[in-house]
C-alpha positions, 0 to 999 in steps of 0.5 A, a space after each residue: 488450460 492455457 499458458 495465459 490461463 495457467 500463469 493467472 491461477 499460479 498468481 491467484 494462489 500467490 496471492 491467496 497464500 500471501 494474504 493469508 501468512 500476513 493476515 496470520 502474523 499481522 491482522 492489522 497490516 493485512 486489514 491496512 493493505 485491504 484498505 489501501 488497495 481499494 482507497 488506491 482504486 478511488 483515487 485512480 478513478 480521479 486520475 483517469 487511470 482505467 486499469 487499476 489491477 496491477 496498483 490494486 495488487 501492488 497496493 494490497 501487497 506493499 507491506 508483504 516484506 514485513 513477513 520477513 521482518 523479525 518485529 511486528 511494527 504496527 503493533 508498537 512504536 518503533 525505536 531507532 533500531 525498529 526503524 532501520 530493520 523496518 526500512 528493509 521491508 520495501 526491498 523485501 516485498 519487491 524481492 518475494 514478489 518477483 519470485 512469485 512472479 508479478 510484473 514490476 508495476 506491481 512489485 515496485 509498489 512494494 519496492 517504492 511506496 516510502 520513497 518521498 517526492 523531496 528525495 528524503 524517503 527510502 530505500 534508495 532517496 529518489 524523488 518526483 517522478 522517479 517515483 513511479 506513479 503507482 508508488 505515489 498513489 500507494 504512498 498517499 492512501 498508505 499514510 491516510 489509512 494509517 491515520 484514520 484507522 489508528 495504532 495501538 501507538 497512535 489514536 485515530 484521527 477524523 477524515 478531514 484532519 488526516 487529508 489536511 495532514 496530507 496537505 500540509 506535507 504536499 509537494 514534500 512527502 507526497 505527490 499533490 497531484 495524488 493528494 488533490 485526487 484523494 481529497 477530492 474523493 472525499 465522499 466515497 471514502 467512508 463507503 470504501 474503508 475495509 471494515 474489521 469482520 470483512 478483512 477478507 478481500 480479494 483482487 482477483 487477476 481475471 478482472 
């Protein structure tokens, strides 16, 4: 096996062994990360973005710093207190992927995807393009998914009320580039939302 070769199953197995310890702790959030990484997918197509593997990754992967959070988010409503310990996970995702050896297009997914485009996100309050591309493609389908898949906290809301919610926070919370791309994508969107009994989904890095 090559050196190249080598490097590409040790990040397959990563990969795998992540998914599955999310998956483990928090179905919802491994379902949600399924469904971000392919709705990123759509968008970059209405980009013009070719190479999608590492936004893929990076989106499937941006919440994995909840494995180390000691509360499970999706699952409630969060306090004051849930919040600050939640606002941790950016920075714990960046740091496991590093160490599992991904490039920084993907791990400043995890590290960036709640940072906001008038400066006001976390962890580190940066805006517009500071943020890098991929980041505002994850922050936008992160946020819609959120809203047409529901909480236990939050009911589901439909396609065309979530991507006018998107609208409304354009230019503040999101990017409008990113956000005209989704909505413009709006009828592959249903075909591309990872149902409940296939939650298994995987980027296989050989693509």
């Amino acid at each position: 096996m090559e050196i190249s070769e080598s490097v590409r199953w040790v990040k397959d197995v990563c990969l795998g062994s992540l998914q599955i310890k999310l998956r483990n702790k928090d179905p919802q959030t491994a379902l949600h990360a399924a469904n971000t990484s392919k709705l990123a997918a759509v968008v970059a197509g209405r980009l013009g973005i070719k190479d999608t593997l590492e936004l893929r990754l990076g989106c499937l992967l941006h919440d994995v710093g909840k494995l180390l959070l000691s509360i499970e988010p999706a699952k409630r409503k969060l306090t004051y207190t849930d919040y600050e310990v939640v606002q941790k996970h950016p920075i714990l995702g960046y740091m496991i992927l590093k160490e599992a050896g991904y490039p920084n297009e993907v791990a400043e997914v995890a590290l960036y995807h709640h940072e906001r485009i008038d400066g006001r996100g976390y962890p580190f309050g940066i805006s517009r393009n500071e943020i890098p591309l991929f980041a505002r493609i994850c922050a936008v389908v992160d946020a819609f998914d959120v809203m047409v898949s529901g909480r236990p906290y939050q009911p589901r809301i439909p396609v065309a009320a979530a991507l006018n919610e998107l609208h409304r926070h354009s230019g503040l919370q999101f990017d409008p580039i990113v956000v005209t791309a989704l909505a413009q994508a709006a009828p592959q969107i249903l075909g591309t939302i990872v149902s409940p009994r296939n939650l298994a989904i995987r980027v296989s890095s050989h693509a």
